[in-house]
N, C-alpha and C positions, 0 to 999 in steps of 0.2 A: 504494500500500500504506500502511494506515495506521498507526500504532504501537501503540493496543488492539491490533491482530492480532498483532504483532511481539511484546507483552507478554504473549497471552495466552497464547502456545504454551509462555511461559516457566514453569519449574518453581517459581520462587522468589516467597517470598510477603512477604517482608520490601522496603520501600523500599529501604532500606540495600543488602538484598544488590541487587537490583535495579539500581542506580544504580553496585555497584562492578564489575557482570558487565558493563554497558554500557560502562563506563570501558575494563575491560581489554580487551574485544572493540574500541573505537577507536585503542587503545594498540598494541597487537597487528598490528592493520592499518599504523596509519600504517609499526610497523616492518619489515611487509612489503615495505609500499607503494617504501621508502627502498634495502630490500635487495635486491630482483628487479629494477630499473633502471624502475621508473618515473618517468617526467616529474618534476621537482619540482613544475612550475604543473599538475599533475595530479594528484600527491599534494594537494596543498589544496583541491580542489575535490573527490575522491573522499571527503577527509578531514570535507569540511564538510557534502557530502550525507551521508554516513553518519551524522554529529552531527545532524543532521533528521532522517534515517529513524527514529537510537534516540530521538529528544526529549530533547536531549543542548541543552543552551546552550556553544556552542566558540566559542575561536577558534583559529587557526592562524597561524604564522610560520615561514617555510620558510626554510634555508640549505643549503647541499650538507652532507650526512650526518647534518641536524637539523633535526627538530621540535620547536616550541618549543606545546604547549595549552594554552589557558587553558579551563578548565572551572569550571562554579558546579553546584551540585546546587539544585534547583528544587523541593525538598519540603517539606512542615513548616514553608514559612514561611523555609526553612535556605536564606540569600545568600553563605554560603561559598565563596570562589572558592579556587582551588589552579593553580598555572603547573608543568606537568611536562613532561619533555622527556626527546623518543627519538630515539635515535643508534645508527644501522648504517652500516656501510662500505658505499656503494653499489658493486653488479655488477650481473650479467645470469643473470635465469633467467625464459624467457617463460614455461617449462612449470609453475613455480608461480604464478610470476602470475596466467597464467590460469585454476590451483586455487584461490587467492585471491578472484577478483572469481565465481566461480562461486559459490563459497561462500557471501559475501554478496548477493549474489542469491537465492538459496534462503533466504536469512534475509529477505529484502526482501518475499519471495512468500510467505513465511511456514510453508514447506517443511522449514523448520528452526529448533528453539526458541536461546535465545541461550546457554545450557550449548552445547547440541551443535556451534554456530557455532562459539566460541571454544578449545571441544577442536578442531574440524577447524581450527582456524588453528592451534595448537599442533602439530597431527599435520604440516601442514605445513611449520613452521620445522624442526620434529626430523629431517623425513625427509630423506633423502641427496640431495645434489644430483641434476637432471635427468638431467646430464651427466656422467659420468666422464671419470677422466683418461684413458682409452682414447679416448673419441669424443672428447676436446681434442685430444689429436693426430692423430687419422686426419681432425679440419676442420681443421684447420692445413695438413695436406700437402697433402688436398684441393683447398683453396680454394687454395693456390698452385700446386698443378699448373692448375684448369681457370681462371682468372685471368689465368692468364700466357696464355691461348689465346683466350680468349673476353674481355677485355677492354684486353689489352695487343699482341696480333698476334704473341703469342707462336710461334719453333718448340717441335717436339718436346724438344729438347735444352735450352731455356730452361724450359719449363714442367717438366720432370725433375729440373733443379737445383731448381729453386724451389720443387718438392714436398720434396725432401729438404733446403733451408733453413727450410723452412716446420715441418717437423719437428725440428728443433732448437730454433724457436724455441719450439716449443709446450714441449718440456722443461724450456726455461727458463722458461717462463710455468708452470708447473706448481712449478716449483723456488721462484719468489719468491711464489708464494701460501704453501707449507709452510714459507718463510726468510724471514720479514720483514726482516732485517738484507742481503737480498740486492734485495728489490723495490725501493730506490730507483736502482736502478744497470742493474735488468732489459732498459729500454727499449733503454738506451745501449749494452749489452753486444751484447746481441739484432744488433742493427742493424750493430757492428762486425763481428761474425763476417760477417753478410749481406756485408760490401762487400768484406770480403775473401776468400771464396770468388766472390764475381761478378769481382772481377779477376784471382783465379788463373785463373779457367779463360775469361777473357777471349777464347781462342782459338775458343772452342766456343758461346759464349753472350752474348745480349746485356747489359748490366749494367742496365740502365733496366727491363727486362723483369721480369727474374729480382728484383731489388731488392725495387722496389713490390709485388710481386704475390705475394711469399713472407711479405710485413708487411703483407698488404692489412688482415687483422681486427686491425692498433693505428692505422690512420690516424685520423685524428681529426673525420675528415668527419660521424660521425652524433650527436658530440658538440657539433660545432659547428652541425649543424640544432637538438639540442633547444634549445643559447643562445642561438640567436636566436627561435627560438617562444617561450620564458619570458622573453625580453625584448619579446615582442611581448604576451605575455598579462600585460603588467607586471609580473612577478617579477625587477624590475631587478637585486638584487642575486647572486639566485642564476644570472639568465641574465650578467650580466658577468663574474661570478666563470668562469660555465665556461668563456665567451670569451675570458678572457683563456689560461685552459688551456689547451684547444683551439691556439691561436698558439704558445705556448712550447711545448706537446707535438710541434705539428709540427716545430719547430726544433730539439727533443729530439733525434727520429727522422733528422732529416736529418744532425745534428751527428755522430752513430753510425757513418750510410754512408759520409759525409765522412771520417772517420779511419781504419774501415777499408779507404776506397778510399786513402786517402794513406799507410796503411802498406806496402800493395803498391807502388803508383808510385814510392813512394826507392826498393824495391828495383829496378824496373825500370819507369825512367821514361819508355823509349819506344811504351808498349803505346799502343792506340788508344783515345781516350774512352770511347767507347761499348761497346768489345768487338768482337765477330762477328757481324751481326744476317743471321741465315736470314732462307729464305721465310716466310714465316706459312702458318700452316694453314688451311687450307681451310674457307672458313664454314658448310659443314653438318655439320662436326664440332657448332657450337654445340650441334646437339640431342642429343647426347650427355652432351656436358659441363656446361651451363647449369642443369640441374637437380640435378647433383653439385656445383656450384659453389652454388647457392642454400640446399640441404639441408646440405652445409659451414657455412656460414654461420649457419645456424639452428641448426645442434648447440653452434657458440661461443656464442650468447646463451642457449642454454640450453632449446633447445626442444625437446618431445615430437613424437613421431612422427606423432601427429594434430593437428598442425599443419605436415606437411613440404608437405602439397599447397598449402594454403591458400598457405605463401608463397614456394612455387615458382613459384605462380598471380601473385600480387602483383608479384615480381620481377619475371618476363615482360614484363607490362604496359608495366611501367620500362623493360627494357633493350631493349625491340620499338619504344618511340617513339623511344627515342635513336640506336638501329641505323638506322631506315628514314627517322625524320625530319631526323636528323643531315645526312643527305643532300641535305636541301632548306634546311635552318635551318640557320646556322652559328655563331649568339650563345648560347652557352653557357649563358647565365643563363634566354633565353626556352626552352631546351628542359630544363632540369631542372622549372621552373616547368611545363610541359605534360604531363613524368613523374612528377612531383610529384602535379598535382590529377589525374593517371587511377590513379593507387597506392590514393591517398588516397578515390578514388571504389569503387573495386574492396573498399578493406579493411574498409570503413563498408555497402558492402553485402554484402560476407561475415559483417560481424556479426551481423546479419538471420537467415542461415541457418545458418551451425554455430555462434553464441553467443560466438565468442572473440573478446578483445579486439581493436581494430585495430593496437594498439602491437604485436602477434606477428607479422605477416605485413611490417607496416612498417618494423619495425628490418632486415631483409634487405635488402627494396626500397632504402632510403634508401642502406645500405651500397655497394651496387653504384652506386649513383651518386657516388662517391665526391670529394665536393668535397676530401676532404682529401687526396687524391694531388695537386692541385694545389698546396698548401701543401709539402708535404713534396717535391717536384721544385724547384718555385720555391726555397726556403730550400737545396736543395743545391746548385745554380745560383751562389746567392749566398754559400755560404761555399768551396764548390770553387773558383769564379772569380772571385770578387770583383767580380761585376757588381753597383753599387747598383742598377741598374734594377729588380732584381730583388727589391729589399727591398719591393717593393707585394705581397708574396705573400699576406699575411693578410687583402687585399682581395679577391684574385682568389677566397680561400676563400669569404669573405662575402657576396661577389654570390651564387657559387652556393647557400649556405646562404639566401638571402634566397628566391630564388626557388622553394627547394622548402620552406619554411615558406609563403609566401603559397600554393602550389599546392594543399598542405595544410589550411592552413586555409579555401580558396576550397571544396573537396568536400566539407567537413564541414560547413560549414556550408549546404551544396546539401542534402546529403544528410539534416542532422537542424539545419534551422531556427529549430527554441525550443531547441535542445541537447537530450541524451538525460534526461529528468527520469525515467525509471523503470527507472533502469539504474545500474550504479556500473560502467561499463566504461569502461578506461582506450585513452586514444589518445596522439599527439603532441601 
Protein backbone atom coordinates (compact mmCIF):
# COMPACT_ATOMS: atom_id res chain seq x y z
CA UNK A 1 0.00 0.00 0.00
CA UNK A 2 1.24 3.09 -0.81
CA UNK A 3 0.93 6.58 0.87
CA UNK A 4 -0.64 8.71 -2.36
CA UNK A 5 -3.51 6.17 -1.50
CA UNK A 6 -3.28 6.59 2.28
CA UNK A 7 -3.32 10.48 1.47
CA UNK A 8 -5.80 10.53 -0.97
CA UNK A 9 -8.65 9.10 0.91
CA UNK A 10 -7.68 11.93 3.40
CA UNK A 11 -10.09 14.92 3.65
CA UNK A 12 -7.48 17.49 4.41
CA UNK A 13 -5.89 19.80 2.16
CA UNK A 14 -3.54 21.68 4.13
CA UNK A 15 0.30 20.02 4.70
CA UNK A 16 0.03 21.34 8.02
CA UNK A 17 -3.03 19.70 8.98
CA UNK A 18 -1.90 16.68 7.18
CA UNK A 19 1.34 16.13 8.93
CA UNK A 20 -0.44 16.95 12.47
CA UNK A 21 -3.45 14.01 11.63
CA UNK A 22 -0.44 11.75 10.97
CA UNK A 23 1.21 12.79 14.16
CA UNK A 24 -1.71 12.13 16.39
CA UNK A 25 -2.81 8.91 14.47
CA UNK A 26 1.00 7.57 15.57
CA UNK A 27 0.69 9.02 18.92
CA UNK A 28 -2.58 7.44 19.53
CA UNK A 29 -1.34 4.05 18.41
CA UNK A 30 1.97 3.95 20.14
CA UNK A 31 -0.46 4.72 23.40
CA UNK A 32 -2.57 1.99 22.43
CA UNK A 33 0.13 -0.19 21.56
CA UNK A 34 1.70 0.41 25.58
CA UNK A 35 -1.97 0.04 27.11
CA UNK A 36 -3.45 -3.23 25.78
CA UNK A 37 -0.03 -5.21 26.62
CA UNK A 38 1.72 -5.22 23.64
CA UNK A 39 5.33 -6.40 23.30
CA UNK A 40 7.44 -3.56 23.96
CA UNK A 41 10.00 -4.83 20.92
CA UNK A 42 6.80 -4.83 19.09
CA UNK A 43 5.59 -1.75 19.98
CA UNK A 44 8.72 -0.31 17.97
CA UNK A 45 8.45 -2.11 15.02
CA UNK A 46 4.48 -1.61 14.74
CA UNK A 47 5.56 1.92 15.75
CA UNK A 48 8.15 2.34 12.81
CA UNK A 49 6.19 0.56 10.18
CA UNK A 50 3.23 2.70 10.60
CA UNK A 51 5.88 5.96 10.48
CA UNK A 52 6.57 4.24 6.63
CA UNK A 53 3.10 3.59 5.80
CA UNK A 54 2.07 7.44 6.82
CA UNK A 55 5.61 8.90 5.31
CA UNK A 56 6.27 9.99 8.75
CA UNK A 57 10.41 10.27 9.25
CA UNK A 58 10.46 8.55 13.37
CA UNK A 59 12.35 7.24 15.54
CA UNK A 60 11.45 5.33 18.46
CA UNK A 61 12.94 4.45 22.16
CA UNK A 62 11.03 2.10 24.11
CA UNK A 63 11.09 1.74 28.01
CA UNK A 64 8.28 0.00 30.03
CA UNK A 65 5.27 2.53 30.17
CA UNK A 66 7.27 4.82 27.57
CA UNK A 67 7.61 6.09 24.23
CA UNK A 68 10.20 8.38 23.61
CA UNK A 69 9.57 9.90 19.09
CA UNK A 70 11.42 11.74 17.57
CA UNK A 71 9.65 13.13 14.57
CA UNK A 72 10.98 15.88 11.79
CA UNK A 73 8.11 17.05 9.29
CA UNK A 74 9.42 16.65 5.67
CA UNK A 75 7.64 19.64 3.88
CA UNK A 76 8.45 23.05 2.60
CA UNK A 77 11.93 22.59 2.86
CA UNK A 78 10.79 22.49 7.06
CA UNK A 79 13.84 20.15 9.16
CA UNK A 80 12.15 20.77 12.24
CA UNK A 81 12.45 18.00 14.49
CA UNK A 82 10.31 17.61 17.89
CA UNK A 83 11.08 14.50 20.75
CA UNK A 84 7.59 13.70 22.24
CA UNK A 85 6.62 11.20 24.59
CA UNK A 86 3.76 8.64 25.44
CA UNK A 87 3.17 7.17 28.70
CA UNK A 88 0.38 4.57 29.72
CA UNK A 89 0.28 2.14 32.46
CA UNK A 90 0.62 -1.06 30.72
CA UNK A 91 -2.24 -4.01 31.16
CA UNK A 92 -4.01 -6.42 29.09
CA UNK A 93 -6.89 -6.11 26.63
CA UNK A 94 -6.52 -8.58 23.59
CA UNK A 95 -10.15 -7.43 22.45
CA UNK A 96 -8.97 -3.80 21.73
CA UNK A 97 -5.91 -4.61 20.60
CA UNK A 98 -7.15 -6.43 18.11
CA UNK A 99 -9.69 -3.28 17.24
CA UNK A 100 -6.45 -1.50 17.10
CA UNK A 101 -4.40 -3.37 14.57
CA UNK A 102 -7.79 -3.90 12.56
CA UNK A 103 -8.04 -0.43 12.34
CA UNK A 104 -4.90 0.36 10.97
CA UNK A 105 -5.03 -2.10 8.55
CA UNK A 106 -8.14 -0.63 7.00
CA UNK A 107 -6.11 2.48 6.92
CA UNK A 108 -3.10 0.57 5.20
CA UNK A 109 -5.63 -0.97 2.55
CA UNK A 110 -6.88 2.36 2.32
CA UNK A 111 -10.59 1.23 3.59
CA UNK A 112 -10.38 4.18 5.73
CA UNK A 113 -9.23 8.00 5.36
CA UNK A 114 -6.89 9.17 8.25
CA UNK A 115 -9.95 11.50 10.18
CA UNK A 116 -11.87 8.26 10.24
CA UNK A 117 -8.69 6.15 11.44
CA UNK A 118 -7.87 8.25 14.29
CA UNK A 119 -11.63 8.84 15.47
CA UNK A 120 -11.84 4.90 15.51
CA UNK A 121 -8.69 4.86 17.60
CA UNK A 122 -10.37 7.48 19.99
CA UNK A 123 -13.66 5.53 19.97
CA UNK A 124 -11.54 2.80 21.13
CA UNK A 125 -9.54 4.35 24.04
CA UNK A 126 -13.01 5.87 25.28
CA UNK A 127 -14.99 2.66 25.05
CA UNK A 128 -15.31 0.50 28.21
CA UNK A 129 -13.19 -2.19 28.97
CA UNK A 130 -13.55 -5.75 27.12
CA UNK A 131 -13.94 -7.17 30.35
CA UNK A 132 -15.96 -6.23 33.31
CA UNK A 133 -15.42 -6.76 36.76
CA UNK A 134 -18.03 -9.53 36.58
CA UNK A 135 -16.02 -11.75 33.98
CA UNK A 136 -12.64 -10.61 36.36
CA UNK A 137 -14.18 -12.76 38.72
CA UNK A 138 -16.01 -15.59 37.23
CA UNK A 139 -11.99 -16.15 35.35
CA UNK A 140 -10.48 -15.95 38.54
CA UNK A 141 -12.67 -18.68 40.18
CA UNK A 142 -12.63 -20.39 36.90
CA UNK A 143 -9.40 -20.75 36.13
CA UNK A 144 -8.64 -21.81 39.78
CA UNK A 145 -11.28 -24.29 39.86
CA UNK A 146 -10.26 -26.14 36.37
CA UNK A 147 -6.37 -25.48 37.17
CA UNK A 148 -6.40 -27.08 40.06
CA UNK A 149 -7.67 -30.21 37.96
CA UNK A 150 -6.22 -30.15 34.78
CA UNK A 151 -2.89 -28.88 35.59
CA UNK A 152 -2.16 -29.47 39.19
CA UNK A 153 -3.80 -33.33 39.78
CA UNK A 154 -6.17 -31.48 41.59
CA UNK A 155 -9.37 -33.31 43.72
CA UNK A 156 -12.61 -32.04 43.63
CA UNK A 157 -12.36 -30.45 47.12
CA UNK A 158 -8.89 -28.75 46.02
CA UNK A 159 -10.07 -27.38 42.91
CA UNK A 160 -13.59 -25.95 45.18
CA UNK A 161 -11.37 -24.07 47.55
CA UNK A 162 -9.24 -22.75 44.89
CA UNK A 163 -12.22 -21.54 42.94
CA UNK A 164 -13.51 -19.75 45.98
CA UNK A 165 -9.67 -18.33 46.76
CA UNK A 166 -9.47 -17.54 43.23
CA UNK A 167 -12.46 -15.25 43.98
CA UNK A 168 -11.33 -13.35 46.56
CA UNK A 169 -8.42 -12.62 44.80
CA UNK A 170 -10.16 -11.32 41.89
CA UNK A 171 -11.93 -8.80 44.52
CA UNK A 172 -8.95 -7.76 45.60
CA UNK A 173 -7.46 -7.33 42.09
CA UNK A 174 -10.44 -5.32 41.31
CA UNK A 175 -10.04 -3.37 44.71
CA UNK A 176 -6.29 -2.00 43.86
CA UNK A 177 -7.04 -1.16 40.29
CA UNK A 178 -10.08 1.41 41.84
CA UNK A 179 -7.36 2.10 45.28
CA UNK A 180 -4.02 2.82 44.05
CA UNK A 181 -2.96 3.42 47.60
CA UNK A 182 -3.83 -0.31 48.12
CA UNK A 183 -2.11 -1.93 44.80
CA UNK A 184 1.32 -1.87 46.01
CA UNK A 185 0.41 -4.27 48.87
CA UNK A 186 -2.30 -6.37 46.42
CA UNK A 187 0.15 -9.08 45.47
CA UNK A 188 1.29 -9.78 49.14
CA UNK A 189 -2.10 -9.55 50.73
CA UNK A 190 -3.70 -11.77 47.92
CA UNK A 191 -1.29 -14.41 48.41
CA UNK A 192 -1.55 -14.34 52.46
CA UNK A 193 -5.08 -14.86 52.63
CA UNK A 194 -4.31 -17.82 49.92
CA UNK A 195 -1.84 -19.60 52.48
CA UNK A 196 -3.90 -19.36 55.15
CA UNK A 197 -7.11 -20.62 54.18
CA UNK A 198 -4.96 -23.75 52.28
CA UNK A 199 -3.68 -24.48 55.98
CA UNK A 200 -6.90 -24.08 57.77
CA UNK A 201 -8.47 -26.45 55.82
CA UNK A 202 -5.37 -28.45 55.45
CA UNK A 203 -7.56 -31.55 56.51
CA UNK A 204 -9.49 -31.53 53.39
CA UNK A 205 -7.10 -30.06 50.67
CA UNK A 206 -3.86 -30.00 49.24
CA UNK A 207 -1.86 -26.73 49.89
CA UNK A 208 0.45 -26.94 46.71
CA UNK A 209 -2.73 -27.55 44.75
CA UNK A 210 -5.09 -25.18 45.88
CA UNK A 211 -2.07 -22.21 46.22
CA UNK A 212 -0.64 -22.11 42.70
CA UNK A 213 -3.65 -22.80 40.83
CA UNK A 214 -6.18 -20.09 42.76
CA UNK A 215 -2.88 -17.20 41.78
CA UNK A 216 -2.21 -19.08 38.49
CA UNK A 217 -3.26 -15.57 36.30
CA UNK A 218 -0.27 -13.36 38.75
CA UNK A 219 2.41 -15.89 38.06
CA UNK A 220 4.83 -14.28 36.31
CA UNK A 221 5.61 -16.81 33.78
CA UNK A 222 4.31 -14.87 30.53
CA UNK A 223 6.10 -11.82 31.65
CA UNK A 224 9.15 -13.48 31.98
CA UNK A 225 8.73 -15.16 28.14
CA UNK A 226 8.10 -11.58 26.68
CA UNK A 227 11.94 -10.53 28.69
CA UNK A 228 13.54 -12.72 27.22
CA UNK A 229 12.15 -12.24 23.43
CA UNK A 230 12.81 -8.27 23.96
CA UNK A 231 16.04 -9.20 25.12
CA UNK A 232 16.49 -11.59 22.39
CA UNK A 233 15.10 -8.88 19.72
CA UNK A 234 17.68 -6.60 21.40
CA UNK A 235 15.58 -4.36 23.50
CA UNK A 236 18.14 -4.81 26.28
CA UNK A 237 16.85 -2.41 28.56
CA UNK A 238 13.36 -2.88 28.56
CA UNK A 239 13.75 -6.84 28.33
CA UNK A 240 16.04 -6.64 31.73
CA UNK A 241 14.02 -4.30 33.28
CA UNK A 242 11.03 -6.89 33.05
CA UNK A 243 13.41 -9.71 34.18
CA UNK A 244 14.48 -8.50 36.70
CA UNK A 245 10.55 -8.11 37.60
CA UNK A 246 9.50 -11.02 36.65
CA UNK A 247 12.34 -12.80 39.68
CA UNK A 248 11.23 -10.23 42.45
CA UNK A 249 7.52 -10.74 41.59
CA UNK A 250 7.89 -14.38 41.97
CA UNK A 251 9.46 -13.93 45.40
CA UNK A 252 6.77 -11.32 45.99
CA UNK A 253 4.08 -14.01 45.53
CA UNK A 254 5.99 -16.69 47.28
CA UNK A 255 6.86 -14.37 50.26
CA UNK A 256 2.80 -13.82 50.63
CA UNK A 257 2.15 -17.93 50.91
CA UNK A 258 5.14 -18.10 53.13
CA UNK A 259 3.47 -15.90 55.80
CA UNK A 260 0.32 -16.97 55.47
CA UNK A 261 1.35 -20.51 55.66
CA UNK A 262 3.58 -19.48 58.85
CA UNK A 263 0.78 -17.75 60.60
CA UNK A 264 -1.39 -20.86 60.63
CA UNK A 265 1.65 -23.34 61.68
CA UNK A 266 2.55 -21.03 65.30
CA UNK A 267 -0.80 -21.68 65.77
CA UNK A 268 -0.77 -25.26 65.09
CA UNK A 269 2.41 -26.60 64.23
CA UNK A 270 1.81 -30.07 63.92
CA UNK A 271 -0.28 -30.13 60.68
CA UNK A 272 1.36 -31.87 57.64
CA UNK A 273 3.31 -29.84 54.94
CA UNK A 274 1.45 -30.55 52.28
CA UNK A 275 -2.20 -30.95 53.69
CA UNK A 276 -4.45 -33.99 52.60
CA UNK A 277 -3.64 -34.76 48.98
CA UNK A 278 -6.96 -36.80 47.28
CA UNK A 279 -7.02 -38.94 44.30
CA UNK A 280 -6.81 -36.73 41.25
CA UNK A 281 -9.48 -36.78 38.94
CA UNK A 282 -9.82 -38.56 36.38
CA UNK A 283 -8.39 -37.31 32.93
CA UNK A 284 -11.28 -37.07 30.62
CA UNK A 285 -12.75 -34.80 32.94
CA UNK A 286 -9.83 -32.49 30.90
CA UNK A 287 -12.55 -32.15 28.04
CA UNK A 288 -14.67 -30.50 30.02
CA UNK A 289 -12.69 -28.25 31.93
CA UNK A 290 -9.72 -27.29 29.55
CA UNK A 291 -11.74 -25.13 27.41
CA UNK A 292 -13.32 -23.33 30.71
CA UNK A 293 -9.81 -23.07 31.84
CA UNK A 294 -8.59 -21.52 28.49
CA UNK A 295 -11.72 -19.19 27.82
CA UNK A 296 -10.97 -18.17 31.90
CA UNK A 297 -7.84 -17.05 30.92
CA UNK A 298 -8.79 -15.02 27.98
CA UNK A 299 -11.48 -13.16 29.69
CA UNK A 300 -8.35 -11.94 32.33
CA UNK A 301 -6.29 -10.58 29.25
CA UNK A 302 -9.16 -9.16 28.04
CA UNK A 303 -10.42 -10.96 25.28
CA UNK A 304 -13.77 -10.86 23.20
CA UNK A 305 -15.79 -13.70 22.47
CA UNK A 306 -14.59 -14.11 18.84
CA UNK A 307 -11.59 -14.95 19.99
CA UNK A 308 -12.50 -17.63 22.76
CA UNK A 309 -12.19 -20.44 19.89
CA UNK A 310 -9.06 -19.35 18.29
CA UNK A 311 -7.39 -19.60 21.80
CA UNK A 312 -8.86 -22.45 23.11
CA UNK A 313 -7.50 -23.96 19.79
CA UNK A 314 -3.87 -22.43 20.51
CA UNK A 315 -3.89 -23.71 24.01
CA UNK A 316 -4.74 -27.36 23.20
CA UNK A 317 -1.95 -27.56 20.98
CA UNK A 318 0.24 -26.59 24.08
CA UNK A 319 -1.18 -28.41 26.65
CA UNK A 320 -1.65 -31.93 24.08
CA UNK A 321 2.31 -31.84 23.46
CA UNK A 322 3.04 -31.51 27.10
CA UNK A 323 0.40 -34.00 28.32
CA UNK A 324 1.37 -36.94 25.65
CA UNK A 325 4.86 -35.87 25.10
CA UNK A 326 5.69 -35.24 28.64
CA UNK A 327 5.44 -38.84 28.64
CA UNK A 328 8.25 -39.60 26.40
CA UNK A 329 10.57 -36.36 27.13
CA UNK A 330 11.25 -35.57 30.56
CA UNK A 331 13.69 -32.09 30.07
CA UNK A 332 11.43 -29.47 30.60
CA UNK A 333 13.03 -26.88 28.62
CA UNK A 334 13.08 -29.24 25.34
CA UNK A 335 9.30 -29.69 25.74
CA UNK A 336 8.09 -26.14 26.38
CA UNK A 337 10.42 -25.37 23.22
CA UNK A 338 8.24 -28.11 21.03
CA UNK A 339 4.87 -26.34 22.62
CA UNK A 340 6.39 -23.23 22.07
CA UNK A 341 7.02 -23.49 18.15
CA UNK A 342 3.51 -25.78 17.54
CA UNK A 343 1.48 -22.54 19.50
CA UNK A 344 3.49 -20.39 17.63
CA UNK A 345 2.83 -22.21 14.39
CA UNK A 346 -1.00 -22.63 14.80
CA UNK A 347 -1.22 -18.60 15.86
CA UNK A 348 0.79 -17.40 12.70
CA UNK A 349 -1.45 -19.55 10.64
CA UNK A 350 -4.66 -18.58 12.28
CA UNK A 351 -3.70 -15.06 11.37
CA UNK A 352 -4.20 -16.01 7.74
CA UNK A 353 -7.74 -16.98 8.33
CA UNK A 354 -9.70 -14.99 10.92
CA UNK A 355 -7.04 -11.72 10.80
CA UNK A 356 -6.35 -11.57 14.56
CA UNK A 357 -3.26 -10.95 15.85
CA UNK A 358 -1.06 -13.98 17.02
CA UNK A 359 -0.34 -12.16 20.51
CA UNK A 360 -4.50 -13.16 21.31
CA UNK A 361 -4.41 -16.78 21.18
CA UNK A 362 -0.64 -16.71 22.50
CA UNK A 363 -0.94 -14.99 25.72
CA UNK A 364 -3.34 -18.02 26.82
CA UNK A 365 -1.13 -20.73 25.24
CA UNK A 366 2.03 -19.39 26.96
CA UNK A 367 0.11 -18.83 30.27
CA UNK A 368 -0.60 -22.58 30.67
CA UNK A 369 2.75 -23.38 30.31
CA UNK A 370 3.40 -21.79 33.20
CA UNK A 371 7.34 -21.24 33.76
CA UNK A 372 6.57 -19.09 36.50
CA UNK A 373 4.83 -21.69 38.92
CA UNK A 374 8.36 -22.98 38.88
CA UNK A 375 9.64 -19.67 40.26
CA UNK A 376 7.04 -19.18 42.65
CA UNK A 377 7.37 -23.03 44.24
CA UNK A 378 11.16 -22.87 44.11
CA UNK A 379 11.29 -19.33 46.02
CA UNK A 380 8.62 -20.84 48.73
CA UNK A 381 10.92 -23.86 49.02
CA UNK A 382 13.48 -21.50 49.95
CA UNK A 383 12.13 -19.08 52.37
CA UNK A 384 9.68 -21.94 54.10
CA UNK A 385 12.83 -24.17 54.44
CA UNK A 386 15.72 -22.53 54.16
CA UNK A 387 17.05 -24.62 51.47
CA UNK A 388 19.92 -22.47 49.51
CA UNK A 389 19.63 -25.13 46.82
CA UNK A 390 16.91 -23.62 46.02
CA UNK A 391 17.97 -20.14 45.47
CA UNK A 392 18.70 -21.33 41.50
CA UNK A 393 14.83 -20.60 41.17
CA UNK A 394 15.12 -17.65 38.68
CA UNK A 395 17.13 -20.10 36.52
CA UNK A 396 14.85 -22.96 36.46
CA UNK A 397 12.26 -19.88 35.26
CA UNK A 398 14.64 -18.91 32.56
CA UNK A 399 15.48 -22.04 30.92
CA UNK A 400 11.93 -22.54 30.44
CA UNK A 401 11.40 -18.94 29.25
CA UNK A 402 14.34 -19.42 26.87
CA UNK A 403 12.95 -22.32 25.28
CA UNK A 404 9.41 -21.06 24.50
CA UNK A 405 10.95 -17.72 23.01
CA UNK A 406 13.26 -19.77 20.66
CA UNK A 407 10.03 -22.02 19.98
CA UNK A 408 8.41 -18.81 19.09
CA UNK A 409 10.58 -17.27 17.22
CA UNK A 410 11.71 -20.63 15.30
CA UNK A 411 7.58 -20.75 13.79
CA UNK A 412 7.52 -17.32 12.91
CA UNK A 413 9.98 -17.19 11.30
CA UNK A 414 8.92 -20.63 9.28
CA UNK A 415 5.83 -19.22 8.89
CA UNK A 416 6.49 -15.48 7.58
CA UNK A 417 10.38 -15.45 6.31
CA UNK A 418 10.87 -11.69 5.18
CA UNK A 419 8.55 -11.00 8.36
CA UNK A 420 4.85 -9.64 7.61
CA UNK A 421 5.76 -6.30 5.47
CA UNK A 422 1.81 -5.65 4.64
CA UNK A 423 0.54 -6.02 7.96
CA UNK A 424 0.94 -4.20 11.29
CA UNK A 425 -0.17 -7.28 13.22
CA UNK A 426 1.21 -7.70 16.42
CA UNK A 427 2.85 -11.04 17.93
CA UNK A 428 5.46 -12.02 20.79
Amino acid sequence: MRNDSITSTSRLSSPEQLFQTKKAILLTLGQCLLQYGSPCHRVEDTLRHAAKMLAIEASFSIVPDLVLVSMAKTYHHDDTSKTLTIKSAQSFDTGKLVRVTKTMNNLYKGDLSLEDCLASLHEIIDSPATCGNFAVCFSFAAIGFSASVCMFNGSWLDASLAAGLGLIVAVLFIASMNFPVYGPVFEVSACIIVGIFGRVLHDYVCFSKVAVSSILILLPGYGMTMAVMEISAHQVTTGAIRLIYAVIYAFMLAYGLQIGSSVYMAINPSIQDEGTCGDPISPWFYLLLFPVMSISIGLAYGSSRHQWATQTACAAIGFCVLYFLGKIVTDAQILSTIAAFAMGLYANFALKLTGDPPLAPLCVGITLLVPGSIGVRDAFALLHQNDLSQGLYPIHMLRIALGLSVGLYASAMIVYPTGKLRSLYISL
